[in-house]
C-alpha positions as CSV (number, residue, x, y, z in Angstrom):
1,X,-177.3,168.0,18.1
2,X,-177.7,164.5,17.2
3,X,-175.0,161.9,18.3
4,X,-174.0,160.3,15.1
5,X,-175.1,156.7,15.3
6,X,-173.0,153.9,13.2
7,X,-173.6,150.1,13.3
8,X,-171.4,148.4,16.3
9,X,-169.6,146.1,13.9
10,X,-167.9,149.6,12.4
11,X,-168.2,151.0,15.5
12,X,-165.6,147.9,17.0
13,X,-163.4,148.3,13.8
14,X,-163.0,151.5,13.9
15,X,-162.0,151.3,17.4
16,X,-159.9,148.5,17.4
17,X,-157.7,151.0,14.3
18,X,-157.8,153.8,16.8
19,X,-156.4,151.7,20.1
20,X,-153.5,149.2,18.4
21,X,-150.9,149.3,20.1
22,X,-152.9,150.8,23.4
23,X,-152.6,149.2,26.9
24,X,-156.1,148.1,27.8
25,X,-156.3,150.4,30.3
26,X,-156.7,153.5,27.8
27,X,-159.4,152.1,25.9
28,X,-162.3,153.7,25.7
29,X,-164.8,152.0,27.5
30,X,-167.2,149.7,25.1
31,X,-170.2,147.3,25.5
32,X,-168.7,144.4,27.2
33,X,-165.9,146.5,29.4
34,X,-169.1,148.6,30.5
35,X,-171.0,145.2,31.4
36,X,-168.4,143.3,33.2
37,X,-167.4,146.7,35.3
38,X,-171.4,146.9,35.8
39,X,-171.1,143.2,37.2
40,X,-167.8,144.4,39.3
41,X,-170.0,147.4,40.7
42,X,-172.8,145.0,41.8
43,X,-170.7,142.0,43.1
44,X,-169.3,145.1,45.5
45,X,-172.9,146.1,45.9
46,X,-173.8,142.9,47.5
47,X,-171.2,142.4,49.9
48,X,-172.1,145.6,51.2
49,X,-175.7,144.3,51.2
50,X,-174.7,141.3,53.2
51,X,-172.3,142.6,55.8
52,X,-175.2,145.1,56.7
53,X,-177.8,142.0,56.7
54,X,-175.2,140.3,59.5
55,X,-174.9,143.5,61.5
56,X,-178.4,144.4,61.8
57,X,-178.9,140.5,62.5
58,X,-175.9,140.8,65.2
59,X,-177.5,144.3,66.7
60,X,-180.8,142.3,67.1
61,X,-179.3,139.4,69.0
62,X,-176.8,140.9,71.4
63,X,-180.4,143.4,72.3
64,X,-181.5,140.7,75.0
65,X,-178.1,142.2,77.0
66,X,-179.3,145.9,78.4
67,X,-175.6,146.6,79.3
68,X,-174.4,146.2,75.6
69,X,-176.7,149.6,74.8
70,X,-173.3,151.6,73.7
71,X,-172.0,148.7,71.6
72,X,-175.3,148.3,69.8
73,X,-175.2,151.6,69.3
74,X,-171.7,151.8,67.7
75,X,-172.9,148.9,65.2
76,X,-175.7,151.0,64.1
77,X,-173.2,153.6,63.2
78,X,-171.2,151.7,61.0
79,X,-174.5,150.3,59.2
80,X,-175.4,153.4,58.3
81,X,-172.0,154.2,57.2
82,X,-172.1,151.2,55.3
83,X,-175.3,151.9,53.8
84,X,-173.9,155.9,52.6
85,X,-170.9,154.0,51.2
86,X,-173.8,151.7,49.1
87,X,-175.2,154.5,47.5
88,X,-172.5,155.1,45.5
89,X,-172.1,151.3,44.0
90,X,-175.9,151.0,43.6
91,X,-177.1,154.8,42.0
92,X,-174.1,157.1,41.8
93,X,-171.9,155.2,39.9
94,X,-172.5,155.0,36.3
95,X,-169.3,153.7,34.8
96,X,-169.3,156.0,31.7
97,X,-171.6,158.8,29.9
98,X,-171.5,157.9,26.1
99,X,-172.3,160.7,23.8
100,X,-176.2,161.1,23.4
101,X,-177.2,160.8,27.0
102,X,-178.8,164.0,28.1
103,X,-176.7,165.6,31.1
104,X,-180.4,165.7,32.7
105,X,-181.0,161.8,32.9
106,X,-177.8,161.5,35.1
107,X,-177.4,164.5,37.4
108,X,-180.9,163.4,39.1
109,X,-178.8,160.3,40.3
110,X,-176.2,162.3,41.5
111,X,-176.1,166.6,42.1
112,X,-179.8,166.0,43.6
113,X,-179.8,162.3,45.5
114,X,-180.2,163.8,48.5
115,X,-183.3,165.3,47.6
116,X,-184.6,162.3,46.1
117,X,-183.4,159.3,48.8
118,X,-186.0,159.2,50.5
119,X,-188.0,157.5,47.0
120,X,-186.2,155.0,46.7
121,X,-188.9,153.1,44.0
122,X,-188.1,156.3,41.7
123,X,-184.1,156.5,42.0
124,X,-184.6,152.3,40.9
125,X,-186.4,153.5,38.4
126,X,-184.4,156.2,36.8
127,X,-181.0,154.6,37.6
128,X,-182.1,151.4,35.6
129,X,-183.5,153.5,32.5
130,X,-180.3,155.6,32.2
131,X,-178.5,152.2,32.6
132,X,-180.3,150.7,29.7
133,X,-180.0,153.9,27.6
134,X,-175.9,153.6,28.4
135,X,-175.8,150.2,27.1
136,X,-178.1,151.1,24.0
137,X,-175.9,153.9,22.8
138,X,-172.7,151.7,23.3
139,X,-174.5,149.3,21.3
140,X,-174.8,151.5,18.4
141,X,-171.0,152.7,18.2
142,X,-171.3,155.7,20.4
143,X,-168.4,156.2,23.4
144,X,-167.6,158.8,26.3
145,X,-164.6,159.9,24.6
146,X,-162.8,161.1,27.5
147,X,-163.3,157.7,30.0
148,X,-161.2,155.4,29.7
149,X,-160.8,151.8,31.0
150,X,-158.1,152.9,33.7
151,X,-159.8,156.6,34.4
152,X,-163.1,154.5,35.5
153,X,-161.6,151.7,37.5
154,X,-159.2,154.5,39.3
155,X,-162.6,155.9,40.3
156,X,-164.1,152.8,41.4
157,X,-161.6,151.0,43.2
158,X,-160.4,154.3,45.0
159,X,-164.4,153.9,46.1
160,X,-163.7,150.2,47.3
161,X,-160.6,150.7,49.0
162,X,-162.4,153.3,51.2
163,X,-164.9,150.4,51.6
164,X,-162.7,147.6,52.6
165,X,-160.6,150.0,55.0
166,X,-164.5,150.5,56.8
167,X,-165.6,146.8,56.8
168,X,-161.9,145.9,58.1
169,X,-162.2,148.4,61.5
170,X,-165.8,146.8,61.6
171,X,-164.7,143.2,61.9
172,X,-162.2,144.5,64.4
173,X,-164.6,145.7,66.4
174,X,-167.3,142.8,66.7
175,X,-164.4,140.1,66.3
176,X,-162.2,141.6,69.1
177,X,-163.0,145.0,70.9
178,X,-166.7,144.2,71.0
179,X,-166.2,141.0,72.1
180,X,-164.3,141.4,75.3
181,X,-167.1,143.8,76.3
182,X,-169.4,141.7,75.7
183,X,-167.4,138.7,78.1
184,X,-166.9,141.6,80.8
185,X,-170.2,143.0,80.7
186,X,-172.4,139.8,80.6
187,X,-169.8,136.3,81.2
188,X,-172.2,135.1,78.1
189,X,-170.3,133.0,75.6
190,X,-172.9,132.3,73.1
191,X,-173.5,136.4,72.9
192,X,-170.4,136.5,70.7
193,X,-169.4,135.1,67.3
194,X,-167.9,131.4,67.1
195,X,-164.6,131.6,65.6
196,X,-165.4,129.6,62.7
197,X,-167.7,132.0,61.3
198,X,-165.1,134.5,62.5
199,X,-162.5,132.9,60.3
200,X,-165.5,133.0,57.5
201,X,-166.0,137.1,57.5
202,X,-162.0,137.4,57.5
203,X,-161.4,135.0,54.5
204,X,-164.6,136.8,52.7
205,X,-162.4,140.0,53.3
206,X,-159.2,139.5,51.8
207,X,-160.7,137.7,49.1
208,X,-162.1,141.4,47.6
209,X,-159.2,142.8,48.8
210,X,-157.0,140.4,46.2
211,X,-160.0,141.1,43.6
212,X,-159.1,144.8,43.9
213,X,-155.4,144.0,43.7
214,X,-155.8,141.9,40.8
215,X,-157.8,144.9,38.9
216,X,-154.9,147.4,40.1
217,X,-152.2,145.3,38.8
218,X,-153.6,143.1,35.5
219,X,-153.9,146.7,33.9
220,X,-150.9,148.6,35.8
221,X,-153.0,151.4,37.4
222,X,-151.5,154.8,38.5
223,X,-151.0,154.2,42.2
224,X,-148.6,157.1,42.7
225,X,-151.4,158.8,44.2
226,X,-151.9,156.5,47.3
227,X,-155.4,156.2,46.2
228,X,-155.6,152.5,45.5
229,X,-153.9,151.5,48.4
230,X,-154.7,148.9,51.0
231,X,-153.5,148.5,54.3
232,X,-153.6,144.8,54.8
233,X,-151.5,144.4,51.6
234,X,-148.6,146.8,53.1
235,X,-148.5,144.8,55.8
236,X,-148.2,141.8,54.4
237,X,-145.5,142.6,51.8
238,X,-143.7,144.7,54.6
239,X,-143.8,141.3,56.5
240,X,-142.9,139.7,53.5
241,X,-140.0,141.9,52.8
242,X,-138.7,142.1,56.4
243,X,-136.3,139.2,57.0
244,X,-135.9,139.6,60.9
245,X,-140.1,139.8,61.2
246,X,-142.1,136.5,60.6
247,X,-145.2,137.5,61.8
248,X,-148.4,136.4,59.6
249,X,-150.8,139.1,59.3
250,X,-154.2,137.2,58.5
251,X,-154.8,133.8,57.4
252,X,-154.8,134.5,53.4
253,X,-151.1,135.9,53.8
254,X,-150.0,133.7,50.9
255,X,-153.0,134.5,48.8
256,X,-152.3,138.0,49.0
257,X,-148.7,137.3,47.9
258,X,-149.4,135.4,44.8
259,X,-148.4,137.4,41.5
260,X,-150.7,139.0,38.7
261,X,-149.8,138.9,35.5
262,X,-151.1,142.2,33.5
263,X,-153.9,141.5,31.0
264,X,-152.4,141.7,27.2
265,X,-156.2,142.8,25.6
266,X,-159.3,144.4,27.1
267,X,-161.1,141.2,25.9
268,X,-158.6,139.1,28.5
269,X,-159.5,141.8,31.1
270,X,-163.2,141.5,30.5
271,X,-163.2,137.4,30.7
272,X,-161.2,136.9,33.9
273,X,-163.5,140.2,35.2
274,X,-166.5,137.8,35.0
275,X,-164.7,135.4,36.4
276,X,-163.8,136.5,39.3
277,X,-167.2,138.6,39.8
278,X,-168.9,134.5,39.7
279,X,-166.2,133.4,41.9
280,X,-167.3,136.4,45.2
281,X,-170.9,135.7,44.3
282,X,-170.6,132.1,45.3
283,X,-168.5,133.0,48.0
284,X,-170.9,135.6,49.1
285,X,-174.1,133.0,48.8
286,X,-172.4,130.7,50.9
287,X,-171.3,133.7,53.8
288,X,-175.1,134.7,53.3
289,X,-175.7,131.0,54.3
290,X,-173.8,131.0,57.3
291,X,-175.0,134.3,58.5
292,X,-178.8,133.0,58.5
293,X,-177.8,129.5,60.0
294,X,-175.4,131.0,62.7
295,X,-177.4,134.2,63.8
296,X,-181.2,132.9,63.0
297,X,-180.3,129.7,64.9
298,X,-179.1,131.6,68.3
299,X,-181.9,134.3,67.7
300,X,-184.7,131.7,67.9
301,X,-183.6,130.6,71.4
302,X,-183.8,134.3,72.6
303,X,-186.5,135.7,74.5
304,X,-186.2,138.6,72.8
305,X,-186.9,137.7,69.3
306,X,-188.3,141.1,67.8
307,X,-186.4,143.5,64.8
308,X,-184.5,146.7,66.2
309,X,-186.0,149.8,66.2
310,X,-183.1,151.4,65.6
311,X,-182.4,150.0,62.0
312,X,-184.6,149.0,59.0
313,X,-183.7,146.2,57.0
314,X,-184.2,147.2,53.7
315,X,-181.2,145.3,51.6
316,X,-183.3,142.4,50.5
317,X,-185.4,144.6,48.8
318,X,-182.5,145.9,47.3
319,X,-180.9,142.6,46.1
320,X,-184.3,142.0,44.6
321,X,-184.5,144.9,42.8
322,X,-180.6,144.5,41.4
323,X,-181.4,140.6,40.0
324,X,-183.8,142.5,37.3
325,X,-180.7,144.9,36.1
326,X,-178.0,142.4,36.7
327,X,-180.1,139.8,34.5
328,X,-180.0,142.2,31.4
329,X,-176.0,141.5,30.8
330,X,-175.9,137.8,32.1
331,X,-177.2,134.5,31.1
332,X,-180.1,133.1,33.4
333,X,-178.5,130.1,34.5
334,X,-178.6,128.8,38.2
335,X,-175.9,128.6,39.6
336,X,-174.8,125.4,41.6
337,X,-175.8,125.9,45.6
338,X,-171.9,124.4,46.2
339,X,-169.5,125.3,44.0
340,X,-165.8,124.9,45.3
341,X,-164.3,128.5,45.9
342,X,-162.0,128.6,42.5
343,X,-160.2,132.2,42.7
344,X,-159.1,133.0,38.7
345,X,-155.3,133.5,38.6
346,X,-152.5,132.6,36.4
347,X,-150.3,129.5,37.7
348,X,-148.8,130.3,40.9
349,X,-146.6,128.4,43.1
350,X,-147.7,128.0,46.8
351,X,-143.8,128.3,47.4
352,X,-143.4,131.7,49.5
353,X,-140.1,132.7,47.7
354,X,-140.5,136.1,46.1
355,X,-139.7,135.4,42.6
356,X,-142.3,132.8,42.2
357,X,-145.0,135.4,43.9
358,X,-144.9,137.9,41.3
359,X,-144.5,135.8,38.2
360,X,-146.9,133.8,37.0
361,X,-148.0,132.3,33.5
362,X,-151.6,132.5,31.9
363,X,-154.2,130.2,32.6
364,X,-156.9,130.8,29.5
365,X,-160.1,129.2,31.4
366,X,-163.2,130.0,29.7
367,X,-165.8,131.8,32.3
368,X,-169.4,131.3,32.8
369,X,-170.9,134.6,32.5
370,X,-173.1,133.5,35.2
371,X,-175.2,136.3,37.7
372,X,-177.8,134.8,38.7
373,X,-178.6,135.6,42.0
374,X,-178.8,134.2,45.4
C-alpha cells in the first residue's frame, strides 16, 4: 500500500493542529528536526574520527620505544572500540523511518552490517540513498508516527554517553597511567603528551559532555532510567552540592554548572541544535590542528617514521565521504580557519552561586547553518 503523499505546507499545518500545546519533545520528528539531529549525529561522528586519528598517530610515535609494546597494544584496543562505537553514528543510526520506506532499505544497514563491513563503498552507498529517500518522504508530509523528538534523542544520547564514558578512561590512560609508564620505562620526556595539548583533549571533552547536557535538559528528557547519565557531571554537582568538599573536578567545572533553559518550540530546539553543532566543529578543526602540528612535528624527528601495522587509518576516508551527505542539509559556506569558541547558551552568570547556575534567560542569536567541513 501506497503511503499517502500530501504537499509539506499541509503536511506542517496539519501538524502544527495535531502538536499545540505539545512539549517539543513529543513532536513527531519533521524535515528540519531530522536535519539538525542528522548534523548532531555527524558532529559526534567526527570527534570519534579525530580522537582515533590522534591515537593511531600517538601508537605510531611512542613505536620507536620496544618496552612500550603492552601500552601500544592497550591503545589499539580502545581504537578499535572506538571505531565499533562509530558504526553506530555513521550507518546504524537513522533518526526516524517515515512511512513509505521499505523495511528492506534499512535492515541491510543494521540486522546484516556484520555481513556487509567489510564493503564499506556499498554500506556508503546504501546508507546515503536511504538517507536521501528519509528526507524526500518528510519533504512530502509523510512522518514515523511512533518517533518522536524525545524517543530519538533518548536513543542517541544514551549512544553518546556510552561514548564519552569510553573517550574519558582513554584520556586517563594516555594523560596519566600511560604516562608514568612511559617515564619508568624509557626516562624520555618528549615520548609523552605536553600538557597544553593535554589541557586541549580535556576542554574538547567536557565541551560534548555540556552539548549532551544541554540536549537532556532544553527538552526535559526522561532520565529516570540512568541512561542519560554522565559521570563527570555527578561529580561536579556532588562537589557543587557538598559544602565541606571544594575540590574542582576538571577545568570546565563552572561550564558544566551553568543553567539550561528548556526550549519553548521545536523550531528553538532546532536553531540552537545548529548552533552548537557549528560551535564543536570549529572546536574540533582547531583540536584536528593541534594533533597534526604536535604529533607530525615530534614524528618527523623519529627514526622510526613508518604507519603501524597494527592499525589502518581509514577515518579520512571517512570524513571525506560524510562532507558529500553533510552538504545536502547545509549551506556551502567556508567556514573562518579561527573563529573564537562561542558555546550557545542563554545569559548566565559566571557567579558560582546555585541559583544563578540553573536560571538563565534566552539569548535569540540567529545561527549560521554552517557544515562545511574541515
Amino acid at each position: 500500500m501506497r503511503a499517502r503523499q500530501i504537499p509539506y505546507d499541509e503536511a506542517i499545518k496539519e501538524m502544527f493542529t495535531k502538536t499545540r500545546g505539545l512539549a517539543p519533545r513529543d513532536h513527531i520528528i519533521d524535515l528540519e528536526t531530522y536535519e539538525a539531529i542528522s548534523e548532531v549525529l555527524m558532529c559526534h561522528c567526527i570527534y570519534i574520527s579525530t580522537y582515533i586519528q590522534l591515537l593511531n598517530k600517538y601508537i605510531n610515535f611512542i613505536k620507536r620505544a620496544s618496552a612500550l609494546k603492552n601500552e601500544r597494544n592497550l591503545m589499539i584496543k580502545f581504537v578499535k572500540k572506538l571505531r565499533f562505537l562509530n558504526n553506530y553514528y555513521y550507518f546504524k543510526e537513522l533518526i526516524c523511518i517515515p512511512k513509505g520506506l521499505q523495511y528492506s532499505q534499512f535492515t541491510l544497514l543494521n540486522t546484516h552490517f556484520a555481513e556487509l563491513a567489510h564493503d564499506i563503498p556499498e554500506l556508503q552507498t546504501q546508507k546515503d540513498a536511504i538517507a536521501e529517500e528519509i528526507s524526500s518522504l518528510l519533504a512530502k508530509g509523510n512522518r514515523a508516527a511512533d518517533e518522536t523528538v524525545g524517543n530519538c534523542l533518548t536513543r542517541i544520547i544514551s549512544q553518546n554517553c556510552k561514548l564519552l564514558e569510553i573517550i574519558e578512561l582513554t584520556n586517563f590512560m594516555v594523560n596519566s597511567s600511560l604516562k608514568q609508564e612511559i617515564l619508568s620505562k624509557t626516562l624520555n620526556e618528549k615520548l609523552v603528551l605536553t600538557k597544553e595539548f593535554i589541557d586541549s583533549m580535556s576542554h574538547v571533552y567536557c565541551i560534548f559532555v555540556k552539548f549532551n547536557q544541554w540536549m537532556v535538559e532544553c527538552l526535559n528528557l526522561n532520565r529516570v532510567h540512568g541512561n542519560l547519565d554522565i559521570e563527570l557531571l555527578e561529580l561536579v554537582l556532588k562537589n557543587e552540592l557538598n559544602q565541606n568538599i571544594n575540590i574542582q573536578v576538571s577545568e570546565e567545572d563552572d561550564l558544566l554548572l551553568q543553567g539550561v533553559d528548556q526550549c519553548k518550540t521545536l523550531k528553538d530546539f532546532n536553531s540552537l541544535a545548529w548552533e552548537w553543532c557549528e560551535v564543536v566543529r570549529n572546536l574540533l578543526r582547531d583540536f584536528d590542528t593541534k594533533i597534526e602540528s604536535v604529533l607530525n612535528n615530534e614524528s618527523s624527528n623519529s627514526k622510526d617514521n613508518h604507519a603501524s601495522g597494527h592499525i589502518q587509518n581509514d577515518e579520512r576516508d571517512v570524513l571525506e565521504r560524510s562532507q558529500r551527505s553533510v552538504s545536502l542539509s547545509s549551506s556551502t559556506e567556508e567556514l573562518e580557519n579561527h573563529k573564537p569558541l562561542n558555546i550557545p547558551k542563554r545569559n548566565v552568570s559566571n557567579k558560582r552561586s546555585m541559583s544563578n547556575k540553573r536560571h538563565s534567560s534566552i539569548n535569540n542569536k540567529n545561527t549560521s547553518r554552517n557544515s562545511s567541513f574541515y
